[in-house]
PDB file of N, CA, C and O in Angstrom, chain B, residues numbered from 101:
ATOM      1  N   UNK B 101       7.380-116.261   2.494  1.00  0.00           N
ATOM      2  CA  UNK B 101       6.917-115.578   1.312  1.00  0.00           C
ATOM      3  C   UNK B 101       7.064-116.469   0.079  1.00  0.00           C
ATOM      4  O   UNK B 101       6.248-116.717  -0.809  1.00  0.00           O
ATOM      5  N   UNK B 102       8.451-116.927   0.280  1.00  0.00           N
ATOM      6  CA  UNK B 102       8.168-118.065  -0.846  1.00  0.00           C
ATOM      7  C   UNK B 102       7.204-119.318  -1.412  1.00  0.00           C
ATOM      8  O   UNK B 102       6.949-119.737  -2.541  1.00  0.00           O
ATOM      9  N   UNK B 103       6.726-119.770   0.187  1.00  0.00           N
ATOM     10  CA  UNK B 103       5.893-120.855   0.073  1.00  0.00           C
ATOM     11  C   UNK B 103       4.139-120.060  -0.700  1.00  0.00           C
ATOM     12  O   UNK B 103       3.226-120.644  -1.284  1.00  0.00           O
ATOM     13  N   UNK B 104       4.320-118.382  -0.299  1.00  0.00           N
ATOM     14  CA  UNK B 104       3.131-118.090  -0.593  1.00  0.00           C
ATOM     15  C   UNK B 104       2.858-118.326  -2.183  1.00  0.00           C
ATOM     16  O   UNK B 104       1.860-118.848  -2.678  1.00  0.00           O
ATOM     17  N   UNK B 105       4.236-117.702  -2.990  1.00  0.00           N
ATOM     18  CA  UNK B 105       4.256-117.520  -4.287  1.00  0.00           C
ATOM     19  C   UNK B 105       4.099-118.926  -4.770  1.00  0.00           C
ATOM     20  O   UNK B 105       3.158-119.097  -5.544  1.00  0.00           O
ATOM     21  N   UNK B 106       4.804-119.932  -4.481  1.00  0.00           N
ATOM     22  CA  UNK B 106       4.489-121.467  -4.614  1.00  0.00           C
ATOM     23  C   UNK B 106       3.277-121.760  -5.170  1.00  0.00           C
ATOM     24  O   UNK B 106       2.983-121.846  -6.362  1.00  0.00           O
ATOM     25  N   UNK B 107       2.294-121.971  -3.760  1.00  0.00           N
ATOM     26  CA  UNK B 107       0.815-121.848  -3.854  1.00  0.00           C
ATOM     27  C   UNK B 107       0.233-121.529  -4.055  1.00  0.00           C
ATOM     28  O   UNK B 107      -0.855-121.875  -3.596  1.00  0.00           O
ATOM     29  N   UNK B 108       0.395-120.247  -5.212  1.00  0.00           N
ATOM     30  CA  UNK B 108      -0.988-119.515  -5.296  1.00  0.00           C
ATOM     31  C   UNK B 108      -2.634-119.804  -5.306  1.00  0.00           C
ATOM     32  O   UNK B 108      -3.679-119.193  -5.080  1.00  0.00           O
ATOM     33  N   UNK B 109      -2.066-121.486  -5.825  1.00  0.00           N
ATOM     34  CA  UNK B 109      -3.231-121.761  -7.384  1.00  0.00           C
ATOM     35  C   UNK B 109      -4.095-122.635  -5.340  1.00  0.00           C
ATOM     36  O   UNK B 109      -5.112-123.320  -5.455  1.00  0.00           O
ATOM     37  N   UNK B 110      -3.591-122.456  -4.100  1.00  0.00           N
ATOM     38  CA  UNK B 110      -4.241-123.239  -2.885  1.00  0.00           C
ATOM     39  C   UNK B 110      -4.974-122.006  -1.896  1.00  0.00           C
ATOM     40  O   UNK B 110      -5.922-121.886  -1.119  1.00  0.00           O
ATOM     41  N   UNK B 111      -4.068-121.343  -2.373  1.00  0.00           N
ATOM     42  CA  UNK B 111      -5.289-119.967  -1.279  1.00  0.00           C
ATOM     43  C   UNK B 111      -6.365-119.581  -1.027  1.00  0.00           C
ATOM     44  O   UNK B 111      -6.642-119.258   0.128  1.00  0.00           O
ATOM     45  N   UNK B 112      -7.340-119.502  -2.107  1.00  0.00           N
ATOM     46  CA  UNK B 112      -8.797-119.369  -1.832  1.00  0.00           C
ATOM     47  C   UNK B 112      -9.045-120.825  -0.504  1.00  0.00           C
ATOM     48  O   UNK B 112      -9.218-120.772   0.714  1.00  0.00           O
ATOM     49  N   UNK B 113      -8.973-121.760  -1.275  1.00  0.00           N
ATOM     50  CA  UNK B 113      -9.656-123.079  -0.321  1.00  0.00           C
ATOM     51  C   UNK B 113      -8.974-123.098   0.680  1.00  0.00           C
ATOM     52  O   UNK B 113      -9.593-123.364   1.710  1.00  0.00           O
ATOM     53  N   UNK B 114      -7.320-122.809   0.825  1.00  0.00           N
ATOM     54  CA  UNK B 114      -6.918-122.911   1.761  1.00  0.00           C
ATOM     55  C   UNK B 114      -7.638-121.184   3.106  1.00  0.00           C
ATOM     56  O   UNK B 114      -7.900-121.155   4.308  1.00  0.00           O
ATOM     57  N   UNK B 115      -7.667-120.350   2.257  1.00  0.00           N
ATOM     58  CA  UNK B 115      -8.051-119.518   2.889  1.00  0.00           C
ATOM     59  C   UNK B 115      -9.429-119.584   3.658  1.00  0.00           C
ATOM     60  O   UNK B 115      -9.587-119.499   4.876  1.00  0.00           O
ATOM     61  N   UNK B 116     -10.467-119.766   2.608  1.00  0.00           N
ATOM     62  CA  UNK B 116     -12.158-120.434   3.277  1.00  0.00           C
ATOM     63  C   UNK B 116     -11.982-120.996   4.251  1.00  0.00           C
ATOM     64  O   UNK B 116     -12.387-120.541   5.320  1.00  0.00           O
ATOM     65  N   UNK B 117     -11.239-122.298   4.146  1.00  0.00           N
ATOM     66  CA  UNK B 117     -11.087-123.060   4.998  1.00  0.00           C
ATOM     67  C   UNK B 117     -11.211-122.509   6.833  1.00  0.00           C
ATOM     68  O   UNK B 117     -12.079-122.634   7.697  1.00  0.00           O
ATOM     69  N   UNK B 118      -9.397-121.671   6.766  1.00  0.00           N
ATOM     70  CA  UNK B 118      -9.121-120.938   7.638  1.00  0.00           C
ATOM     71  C   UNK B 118      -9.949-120.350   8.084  1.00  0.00           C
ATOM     72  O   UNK B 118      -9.892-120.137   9.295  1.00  0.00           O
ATOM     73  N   UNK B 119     -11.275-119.739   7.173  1.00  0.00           N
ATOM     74  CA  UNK B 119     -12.450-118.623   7.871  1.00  0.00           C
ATOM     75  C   UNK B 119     -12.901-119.709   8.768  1.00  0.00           C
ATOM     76  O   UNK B 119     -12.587-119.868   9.948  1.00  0.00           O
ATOM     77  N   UNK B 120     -13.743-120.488   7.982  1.00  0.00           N
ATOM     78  CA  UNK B 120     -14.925-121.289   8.366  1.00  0.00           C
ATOM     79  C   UNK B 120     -14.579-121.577  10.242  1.00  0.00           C
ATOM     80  O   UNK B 120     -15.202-121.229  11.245  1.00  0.00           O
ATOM     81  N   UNK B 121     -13.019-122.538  10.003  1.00  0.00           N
ATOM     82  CA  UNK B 121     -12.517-122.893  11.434  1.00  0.00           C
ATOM     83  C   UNK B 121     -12.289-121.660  12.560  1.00  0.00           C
ATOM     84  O   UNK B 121     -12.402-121.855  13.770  1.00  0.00           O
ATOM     85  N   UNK B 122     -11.996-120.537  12.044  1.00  0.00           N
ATOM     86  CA  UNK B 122     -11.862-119.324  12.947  1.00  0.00           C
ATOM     87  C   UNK B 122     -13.426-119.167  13.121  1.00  0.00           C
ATOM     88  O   UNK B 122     -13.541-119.489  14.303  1.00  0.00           O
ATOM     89  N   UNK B 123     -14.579-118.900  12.718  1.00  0.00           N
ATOM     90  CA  UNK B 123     -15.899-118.857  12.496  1.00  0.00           C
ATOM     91  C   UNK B 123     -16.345-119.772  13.892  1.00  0.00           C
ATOM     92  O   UNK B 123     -16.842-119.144  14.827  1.00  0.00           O
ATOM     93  N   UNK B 124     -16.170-121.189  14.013  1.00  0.00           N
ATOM     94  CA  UNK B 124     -16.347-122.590  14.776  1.00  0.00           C
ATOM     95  C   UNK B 124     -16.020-122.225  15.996  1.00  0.00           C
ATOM     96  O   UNK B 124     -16.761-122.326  16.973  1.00  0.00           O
ATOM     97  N   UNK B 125     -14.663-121.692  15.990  1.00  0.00           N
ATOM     98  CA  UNK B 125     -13.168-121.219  17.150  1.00  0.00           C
ATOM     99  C   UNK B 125     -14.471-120.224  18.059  1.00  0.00           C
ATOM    100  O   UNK B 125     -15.119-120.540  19.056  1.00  0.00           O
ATOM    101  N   UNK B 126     -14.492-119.213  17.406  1.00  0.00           N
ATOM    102  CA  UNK B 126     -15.384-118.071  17.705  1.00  0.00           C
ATOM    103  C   UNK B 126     -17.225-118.609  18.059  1.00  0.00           C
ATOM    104  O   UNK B 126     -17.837-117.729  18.665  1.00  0.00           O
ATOM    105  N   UNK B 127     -17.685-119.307  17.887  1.00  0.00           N
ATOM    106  CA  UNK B 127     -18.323-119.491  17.911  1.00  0.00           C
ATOM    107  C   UNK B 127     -18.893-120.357  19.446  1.00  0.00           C
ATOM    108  O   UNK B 127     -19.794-120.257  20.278  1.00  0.00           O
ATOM    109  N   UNK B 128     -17.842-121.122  19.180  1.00  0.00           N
ATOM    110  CA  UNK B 128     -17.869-122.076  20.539  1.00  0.00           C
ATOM    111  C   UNK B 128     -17.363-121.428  21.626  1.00  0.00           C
ATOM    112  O   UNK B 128     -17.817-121.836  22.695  1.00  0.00           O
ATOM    113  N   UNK B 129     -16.460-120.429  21.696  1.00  0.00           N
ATOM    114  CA  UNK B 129     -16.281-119.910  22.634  1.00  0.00           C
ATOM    115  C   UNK B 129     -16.802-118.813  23.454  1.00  0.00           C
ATOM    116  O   UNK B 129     -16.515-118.555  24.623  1.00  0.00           O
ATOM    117  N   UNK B 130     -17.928-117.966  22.356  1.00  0.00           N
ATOM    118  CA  UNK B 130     -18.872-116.452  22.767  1.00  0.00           C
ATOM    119  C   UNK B 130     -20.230-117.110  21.737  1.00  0.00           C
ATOM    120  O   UNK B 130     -21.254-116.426  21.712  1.00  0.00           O
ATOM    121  N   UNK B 131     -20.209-118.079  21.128  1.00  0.00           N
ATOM    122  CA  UNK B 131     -21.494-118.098  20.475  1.00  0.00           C
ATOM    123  C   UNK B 131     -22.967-118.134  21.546  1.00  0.00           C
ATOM    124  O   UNK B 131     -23.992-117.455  21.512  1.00  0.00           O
ATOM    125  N   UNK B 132     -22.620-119.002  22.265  1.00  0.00           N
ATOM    126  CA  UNK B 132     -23.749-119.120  23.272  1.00  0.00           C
ATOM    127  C   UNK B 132     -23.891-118.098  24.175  1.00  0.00           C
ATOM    128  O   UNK B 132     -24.956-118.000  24.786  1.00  0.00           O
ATOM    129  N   UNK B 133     -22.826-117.170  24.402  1.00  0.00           N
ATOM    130  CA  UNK B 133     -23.531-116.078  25.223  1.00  0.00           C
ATOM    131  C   UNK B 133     -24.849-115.139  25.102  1.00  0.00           C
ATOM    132  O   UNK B 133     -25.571-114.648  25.969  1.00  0.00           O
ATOM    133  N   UNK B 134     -24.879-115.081  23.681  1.00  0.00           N
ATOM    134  CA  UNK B 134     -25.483-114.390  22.822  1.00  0.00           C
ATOM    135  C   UNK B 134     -27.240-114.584  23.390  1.00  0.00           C
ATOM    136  O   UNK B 134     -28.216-113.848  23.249  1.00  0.00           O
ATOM    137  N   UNK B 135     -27.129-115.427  23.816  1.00  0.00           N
ATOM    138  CA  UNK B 135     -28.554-116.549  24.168  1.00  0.00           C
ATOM    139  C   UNK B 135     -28.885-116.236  25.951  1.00  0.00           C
ATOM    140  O   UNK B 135     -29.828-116.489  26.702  1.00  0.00           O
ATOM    141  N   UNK B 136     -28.068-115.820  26.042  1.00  0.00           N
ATOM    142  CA  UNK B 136     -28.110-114.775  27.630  1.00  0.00           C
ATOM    143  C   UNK B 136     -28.813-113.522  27.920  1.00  0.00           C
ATOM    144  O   UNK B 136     -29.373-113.150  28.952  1.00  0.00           O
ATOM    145  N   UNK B 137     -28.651-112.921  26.717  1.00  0.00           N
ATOM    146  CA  UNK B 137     -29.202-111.413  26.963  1.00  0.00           C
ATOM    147  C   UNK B 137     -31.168-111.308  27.471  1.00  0.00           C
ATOM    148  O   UNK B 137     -32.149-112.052  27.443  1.00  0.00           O
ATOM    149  N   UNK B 138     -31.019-110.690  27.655  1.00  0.00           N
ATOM    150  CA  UNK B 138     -33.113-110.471  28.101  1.00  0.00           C
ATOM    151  C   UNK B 138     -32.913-109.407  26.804  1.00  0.00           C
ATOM    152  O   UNK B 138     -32.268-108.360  26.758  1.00  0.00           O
ATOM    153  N   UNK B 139     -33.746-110.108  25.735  1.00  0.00           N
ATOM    154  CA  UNK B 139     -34.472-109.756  24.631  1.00  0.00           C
ATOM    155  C   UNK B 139     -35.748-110.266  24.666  1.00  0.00           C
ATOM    156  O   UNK B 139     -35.914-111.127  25.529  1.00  0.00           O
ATOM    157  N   UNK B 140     -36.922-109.924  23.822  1.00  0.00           N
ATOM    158  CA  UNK B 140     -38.010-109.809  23.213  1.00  0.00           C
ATOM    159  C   UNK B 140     -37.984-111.196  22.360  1.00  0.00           C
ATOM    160  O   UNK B 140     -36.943-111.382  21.730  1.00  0.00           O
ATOM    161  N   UNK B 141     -39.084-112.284  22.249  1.00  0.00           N
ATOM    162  CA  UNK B 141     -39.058-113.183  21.507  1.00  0.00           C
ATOM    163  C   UNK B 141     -38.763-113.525  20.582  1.00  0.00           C
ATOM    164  O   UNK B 141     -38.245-114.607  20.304  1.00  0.00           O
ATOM    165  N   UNK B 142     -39.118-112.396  19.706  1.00  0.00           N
ATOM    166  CA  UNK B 142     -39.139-112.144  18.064  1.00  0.00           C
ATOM    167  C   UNK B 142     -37.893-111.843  18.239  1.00  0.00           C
ATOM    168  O   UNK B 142     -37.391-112.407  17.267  1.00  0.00           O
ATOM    169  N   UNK B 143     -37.049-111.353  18.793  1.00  0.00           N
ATOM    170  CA  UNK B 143     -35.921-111.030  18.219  1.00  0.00           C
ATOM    171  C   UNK B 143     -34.633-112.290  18.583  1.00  0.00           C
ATOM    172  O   UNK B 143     -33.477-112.440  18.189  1.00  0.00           O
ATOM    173  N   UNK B 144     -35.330-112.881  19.321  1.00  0.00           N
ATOM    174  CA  UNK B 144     -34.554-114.541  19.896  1.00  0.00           C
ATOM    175  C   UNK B 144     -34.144-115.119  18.661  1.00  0.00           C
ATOM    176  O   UNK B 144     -33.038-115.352  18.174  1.00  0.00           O
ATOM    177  N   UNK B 145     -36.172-115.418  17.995  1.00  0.00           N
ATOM    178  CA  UNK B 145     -36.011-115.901  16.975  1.00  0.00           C
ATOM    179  C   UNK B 145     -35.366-115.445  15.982  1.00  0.00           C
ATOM    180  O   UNK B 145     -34.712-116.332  15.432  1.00  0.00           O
ATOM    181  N   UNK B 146     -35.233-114.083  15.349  1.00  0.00           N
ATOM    182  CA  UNK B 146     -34.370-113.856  14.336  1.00  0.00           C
ATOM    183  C   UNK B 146     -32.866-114.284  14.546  1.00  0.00           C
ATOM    184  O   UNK B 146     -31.918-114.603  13.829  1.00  0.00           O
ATOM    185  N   UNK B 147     -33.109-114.143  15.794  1.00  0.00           N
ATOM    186  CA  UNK B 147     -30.883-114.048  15.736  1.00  0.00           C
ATOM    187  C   UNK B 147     -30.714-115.776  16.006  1.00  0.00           C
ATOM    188  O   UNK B 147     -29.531-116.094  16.118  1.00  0.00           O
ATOM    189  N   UNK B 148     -31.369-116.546  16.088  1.00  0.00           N
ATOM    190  CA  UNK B 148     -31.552-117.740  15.961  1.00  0.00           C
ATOM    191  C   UNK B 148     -31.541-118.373  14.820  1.00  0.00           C
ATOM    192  O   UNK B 148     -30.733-119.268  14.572  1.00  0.00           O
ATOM    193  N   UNK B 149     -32.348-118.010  14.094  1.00  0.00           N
ATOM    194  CA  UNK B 149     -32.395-118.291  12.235  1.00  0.00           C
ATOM    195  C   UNK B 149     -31.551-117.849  11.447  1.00  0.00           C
ATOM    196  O   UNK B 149     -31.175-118.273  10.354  1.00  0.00           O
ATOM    197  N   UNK B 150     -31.105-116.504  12.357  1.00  0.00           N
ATOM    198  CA  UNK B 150     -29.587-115.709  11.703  1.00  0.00           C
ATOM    199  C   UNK B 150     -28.555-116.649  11.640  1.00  0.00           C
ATOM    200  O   UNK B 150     -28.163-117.125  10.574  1.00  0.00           O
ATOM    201  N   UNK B 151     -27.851-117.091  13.326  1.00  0.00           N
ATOM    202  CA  UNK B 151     -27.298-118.280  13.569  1.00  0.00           C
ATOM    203  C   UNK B 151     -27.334-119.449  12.414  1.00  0.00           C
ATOM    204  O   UNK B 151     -26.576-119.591  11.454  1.00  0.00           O
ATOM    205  N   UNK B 152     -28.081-119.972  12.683  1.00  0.00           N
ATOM    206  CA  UNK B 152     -28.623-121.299  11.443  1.00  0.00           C
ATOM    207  C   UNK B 152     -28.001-121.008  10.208  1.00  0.00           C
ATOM    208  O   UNK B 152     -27.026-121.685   9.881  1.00  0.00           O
ATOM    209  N   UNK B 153     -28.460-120.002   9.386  1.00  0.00           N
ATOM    210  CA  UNK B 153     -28.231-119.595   8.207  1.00  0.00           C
ATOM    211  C   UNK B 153     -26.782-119.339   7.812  1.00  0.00           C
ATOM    212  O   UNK B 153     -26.229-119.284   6.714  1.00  0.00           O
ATOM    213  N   UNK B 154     -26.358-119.205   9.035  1.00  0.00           N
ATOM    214  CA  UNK B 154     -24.541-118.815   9.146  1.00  0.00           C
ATOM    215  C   UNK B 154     -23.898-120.297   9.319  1.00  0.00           C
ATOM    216  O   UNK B 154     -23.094-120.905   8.612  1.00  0.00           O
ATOM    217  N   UNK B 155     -24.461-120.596  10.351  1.00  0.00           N
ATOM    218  CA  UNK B 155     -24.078-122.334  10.168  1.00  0.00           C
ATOM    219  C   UNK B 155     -24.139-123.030   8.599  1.00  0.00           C
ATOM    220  O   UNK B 155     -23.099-123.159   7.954  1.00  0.00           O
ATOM    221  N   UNK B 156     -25.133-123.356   8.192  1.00  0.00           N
ATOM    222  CA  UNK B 156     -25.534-123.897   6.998  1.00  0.00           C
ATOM    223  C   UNK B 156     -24.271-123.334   6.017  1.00  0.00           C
ATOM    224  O   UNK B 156     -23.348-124.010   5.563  1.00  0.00           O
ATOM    225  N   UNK B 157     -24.503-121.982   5.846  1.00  0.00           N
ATOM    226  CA  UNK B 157     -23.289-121.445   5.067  1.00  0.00           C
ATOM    227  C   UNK B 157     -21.842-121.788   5.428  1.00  0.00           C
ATOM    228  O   UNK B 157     -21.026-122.129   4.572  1.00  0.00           O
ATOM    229  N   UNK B 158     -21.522-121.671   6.895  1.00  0.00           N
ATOM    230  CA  UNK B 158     -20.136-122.269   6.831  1.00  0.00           C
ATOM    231  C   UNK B 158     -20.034-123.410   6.656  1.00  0.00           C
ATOM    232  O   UNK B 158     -19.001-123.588   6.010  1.00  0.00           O
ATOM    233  N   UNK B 159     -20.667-124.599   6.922  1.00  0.00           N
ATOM    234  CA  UNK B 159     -20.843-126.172   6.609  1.00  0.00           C
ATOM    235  C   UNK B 159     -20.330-126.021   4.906  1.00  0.00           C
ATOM    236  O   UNK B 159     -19.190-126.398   4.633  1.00  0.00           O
ATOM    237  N   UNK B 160     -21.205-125.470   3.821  1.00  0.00           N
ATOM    238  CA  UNK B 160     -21.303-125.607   2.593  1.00  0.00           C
ATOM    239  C   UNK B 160     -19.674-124.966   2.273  1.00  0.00           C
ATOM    240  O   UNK B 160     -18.860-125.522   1.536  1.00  0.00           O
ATOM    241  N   UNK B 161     -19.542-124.231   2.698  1.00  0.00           N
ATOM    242  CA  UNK B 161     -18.323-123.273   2.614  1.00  0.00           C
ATOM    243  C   UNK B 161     -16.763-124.202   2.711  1.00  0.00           C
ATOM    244  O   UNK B 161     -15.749-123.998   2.043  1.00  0.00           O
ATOM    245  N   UNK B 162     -17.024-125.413   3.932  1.00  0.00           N
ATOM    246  CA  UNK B 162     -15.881-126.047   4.957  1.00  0.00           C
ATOM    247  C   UNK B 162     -15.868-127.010   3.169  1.00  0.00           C
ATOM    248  O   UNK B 162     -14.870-127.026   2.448  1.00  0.00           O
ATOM    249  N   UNK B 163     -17.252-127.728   2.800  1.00  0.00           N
ATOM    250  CA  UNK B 163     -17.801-128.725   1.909  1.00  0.00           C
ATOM    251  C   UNK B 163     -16.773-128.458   1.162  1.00  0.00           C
ATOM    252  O   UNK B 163     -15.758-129.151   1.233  1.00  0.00           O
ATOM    253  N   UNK B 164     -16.875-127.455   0.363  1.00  0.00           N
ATOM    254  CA  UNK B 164     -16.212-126.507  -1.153  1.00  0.00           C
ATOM    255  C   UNK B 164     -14.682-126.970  -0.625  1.00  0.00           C
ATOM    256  O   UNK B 164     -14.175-128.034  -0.979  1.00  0.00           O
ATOM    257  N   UNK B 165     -14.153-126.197   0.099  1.00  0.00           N
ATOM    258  CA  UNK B 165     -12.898-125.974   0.677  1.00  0.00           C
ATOM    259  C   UNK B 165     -12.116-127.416   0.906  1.00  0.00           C
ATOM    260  O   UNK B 165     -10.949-127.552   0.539  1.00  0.00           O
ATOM    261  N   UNK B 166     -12.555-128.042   1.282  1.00  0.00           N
ATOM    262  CA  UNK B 166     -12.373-129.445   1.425  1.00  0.00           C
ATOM    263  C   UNK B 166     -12.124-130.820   0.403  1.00  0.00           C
ATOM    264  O   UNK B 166     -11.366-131.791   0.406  1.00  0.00           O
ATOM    265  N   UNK B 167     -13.330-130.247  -0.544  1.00  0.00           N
ATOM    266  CA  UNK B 167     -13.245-130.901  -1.689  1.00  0.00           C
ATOM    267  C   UNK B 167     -12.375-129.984  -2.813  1.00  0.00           C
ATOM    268  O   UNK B 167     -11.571-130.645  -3.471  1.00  0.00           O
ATOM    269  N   UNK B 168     -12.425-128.958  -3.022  1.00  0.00           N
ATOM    270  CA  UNK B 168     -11.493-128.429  -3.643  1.00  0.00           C
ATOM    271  C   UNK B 168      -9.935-128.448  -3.919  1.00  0.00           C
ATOM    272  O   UNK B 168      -9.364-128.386  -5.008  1.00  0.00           O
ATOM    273  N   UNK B 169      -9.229-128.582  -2.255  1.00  0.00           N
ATOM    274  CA  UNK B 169      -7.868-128.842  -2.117  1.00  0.00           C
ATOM    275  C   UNK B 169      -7.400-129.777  -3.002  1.00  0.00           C
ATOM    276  O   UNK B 169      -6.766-129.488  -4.018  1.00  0.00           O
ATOM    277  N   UNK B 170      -7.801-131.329  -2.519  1.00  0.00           N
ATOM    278  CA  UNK B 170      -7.298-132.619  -2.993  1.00  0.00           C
ATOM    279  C   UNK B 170      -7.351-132.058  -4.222  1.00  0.00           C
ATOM    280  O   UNK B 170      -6.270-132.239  -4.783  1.00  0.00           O
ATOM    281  N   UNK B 171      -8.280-131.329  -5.040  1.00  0.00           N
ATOM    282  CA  UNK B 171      -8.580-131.906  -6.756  1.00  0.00           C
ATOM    283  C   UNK B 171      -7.387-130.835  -7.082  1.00  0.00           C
ATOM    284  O   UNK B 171      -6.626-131.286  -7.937  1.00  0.00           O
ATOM    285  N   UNK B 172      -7.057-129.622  -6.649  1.00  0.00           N
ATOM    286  CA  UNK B 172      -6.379-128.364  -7.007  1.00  0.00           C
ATOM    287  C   UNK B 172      -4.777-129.285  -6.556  1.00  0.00           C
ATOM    288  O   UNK B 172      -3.909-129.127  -7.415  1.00  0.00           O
ATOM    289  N   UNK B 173      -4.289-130.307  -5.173  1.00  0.00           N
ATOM    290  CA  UNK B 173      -3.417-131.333  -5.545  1.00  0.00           C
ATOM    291  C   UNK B 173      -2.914-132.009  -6.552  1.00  0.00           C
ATOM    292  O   UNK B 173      -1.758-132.106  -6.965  1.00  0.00           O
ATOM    293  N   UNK B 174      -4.126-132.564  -6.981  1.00  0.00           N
ATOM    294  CA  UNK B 174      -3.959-133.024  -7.634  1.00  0.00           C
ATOM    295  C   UNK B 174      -3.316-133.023  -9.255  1.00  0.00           C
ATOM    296  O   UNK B 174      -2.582-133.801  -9.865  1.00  0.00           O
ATOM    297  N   UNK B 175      -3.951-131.815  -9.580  1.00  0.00           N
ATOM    298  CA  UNK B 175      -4.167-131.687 -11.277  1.00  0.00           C
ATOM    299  C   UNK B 175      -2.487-131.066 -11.125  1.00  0.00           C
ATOM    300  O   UNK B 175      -1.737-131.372 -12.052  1.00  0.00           O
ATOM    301  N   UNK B 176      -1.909-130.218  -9.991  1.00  0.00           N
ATOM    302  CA  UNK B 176      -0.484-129.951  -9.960  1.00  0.00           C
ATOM    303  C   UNK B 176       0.107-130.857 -10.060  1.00  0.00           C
ATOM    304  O   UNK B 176       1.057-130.742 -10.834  1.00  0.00           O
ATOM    305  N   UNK B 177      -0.062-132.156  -9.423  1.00  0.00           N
ATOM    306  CA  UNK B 177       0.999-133.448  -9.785  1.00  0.00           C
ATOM    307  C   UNK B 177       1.043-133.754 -10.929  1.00  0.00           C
ATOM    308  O   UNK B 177       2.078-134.210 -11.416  1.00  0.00           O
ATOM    309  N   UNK B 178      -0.279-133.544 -11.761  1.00  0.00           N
ATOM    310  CA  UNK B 178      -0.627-134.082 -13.543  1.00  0.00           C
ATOM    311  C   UNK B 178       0.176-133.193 -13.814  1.00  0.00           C
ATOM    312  O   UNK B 178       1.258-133.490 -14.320  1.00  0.00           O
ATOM    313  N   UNK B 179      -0.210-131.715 -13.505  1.00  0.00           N
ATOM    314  CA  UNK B 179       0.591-130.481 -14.343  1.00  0.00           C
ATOM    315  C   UNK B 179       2.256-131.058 -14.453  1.00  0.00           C
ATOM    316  O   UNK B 179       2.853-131.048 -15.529  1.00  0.00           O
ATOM    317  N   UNK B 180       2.856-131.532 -13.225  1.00  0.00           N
ATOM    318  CA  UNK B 180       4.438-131.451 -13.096  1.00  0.00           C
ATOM    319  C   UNK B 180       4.936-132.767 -14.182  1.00  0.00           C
ATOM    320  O   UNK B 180       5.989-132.627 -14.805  1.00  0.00           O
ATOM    321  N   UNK B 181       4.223-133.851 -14.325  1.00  0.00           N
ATOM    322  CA  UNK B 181       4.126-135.036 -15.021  1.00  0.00           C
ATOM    323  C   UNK B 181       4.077-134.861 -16.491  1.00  0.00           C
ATOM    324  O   UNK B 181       4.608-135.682 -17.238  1.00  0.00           O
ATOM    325  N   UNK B 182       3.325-133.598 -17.014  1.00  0.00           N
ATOM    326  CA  UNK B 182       3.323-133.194 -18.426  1.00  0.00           C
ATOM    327  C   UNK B 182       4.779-132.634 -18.497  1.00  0.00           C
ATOM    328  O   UNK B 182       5.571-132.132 -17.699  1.00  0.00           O
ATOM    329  N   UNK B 183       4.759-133.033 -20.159  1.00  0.00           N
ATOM    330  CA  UNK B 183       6.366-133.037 -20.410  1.00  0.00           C
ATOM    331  C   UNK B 183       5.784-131.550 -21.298  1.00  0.00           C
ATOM    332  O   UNK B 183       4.719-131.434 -21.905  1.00  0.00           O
ATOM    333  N   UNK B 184       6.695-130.691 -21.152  1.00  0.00           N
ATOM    334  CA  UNK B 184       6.364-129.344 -22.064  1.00  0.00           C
ATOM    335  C   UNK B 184       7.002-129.356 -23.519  1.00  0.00           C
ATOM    336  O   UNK B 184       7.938-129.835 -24.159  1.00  0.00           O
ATOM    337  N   UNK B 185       5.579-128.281 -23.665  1.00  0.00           N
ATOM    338  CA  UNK B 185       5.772-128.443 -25.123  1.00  0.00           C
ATOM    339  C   UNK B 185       6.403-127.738 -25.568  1.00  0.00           C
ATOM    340  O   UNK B 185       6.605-126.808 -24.788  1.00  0.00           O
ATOM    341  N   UNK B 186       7.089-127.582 -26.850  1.00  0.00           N
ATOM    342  CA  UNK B 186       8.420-126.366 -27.541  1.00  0.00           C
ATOM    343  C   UNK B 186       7.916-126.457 -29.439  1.00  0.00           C
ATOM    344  O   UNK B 186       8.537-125.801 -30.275  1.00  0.00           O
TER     345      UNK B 186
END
């Protein structure tokens, strides 16, 4: 609990993060079943483009999350380095 209060200012990215890889986890392991069922063409294709669109989004999502951490690192080391003011 303590480490949570610590970090506040890392949770979102650290949290995204966590989705995206549970998302991947899940994906690779029941994603392709999905591609088994006897459906109708049109509906192949939607849940296909559905797929995609979910991909694309978690990619951009992992992007954010990734690049975010280091800089949200960072500016805490600047923060601890500033001498406070009185």
């Amino acid at each position: 609990m303590q480490w949570l209060n610590n970090n506040r200012d890392l949770l979102p990215s650290a949290g995204a993060l966590a989705g995206v890889l549970i998302f991947w986890t899940a994906g690779a392991f029941g994603g392709l079943r999905v591609l088994n069922g006897f459906r109708s063409p049109l509906a192949e294709l939607i849940g296909l483009y559905l797929m995609f669109l979910l991909l694309i989004a978690s990619v951009a999502v992992a992007f954010w999350a990734i690049r975010e951490l280091p800089r949200r690192l960072a500016h805490r080391r600047h923060a601890d380095r500033l001498p406070l003011r009185q």
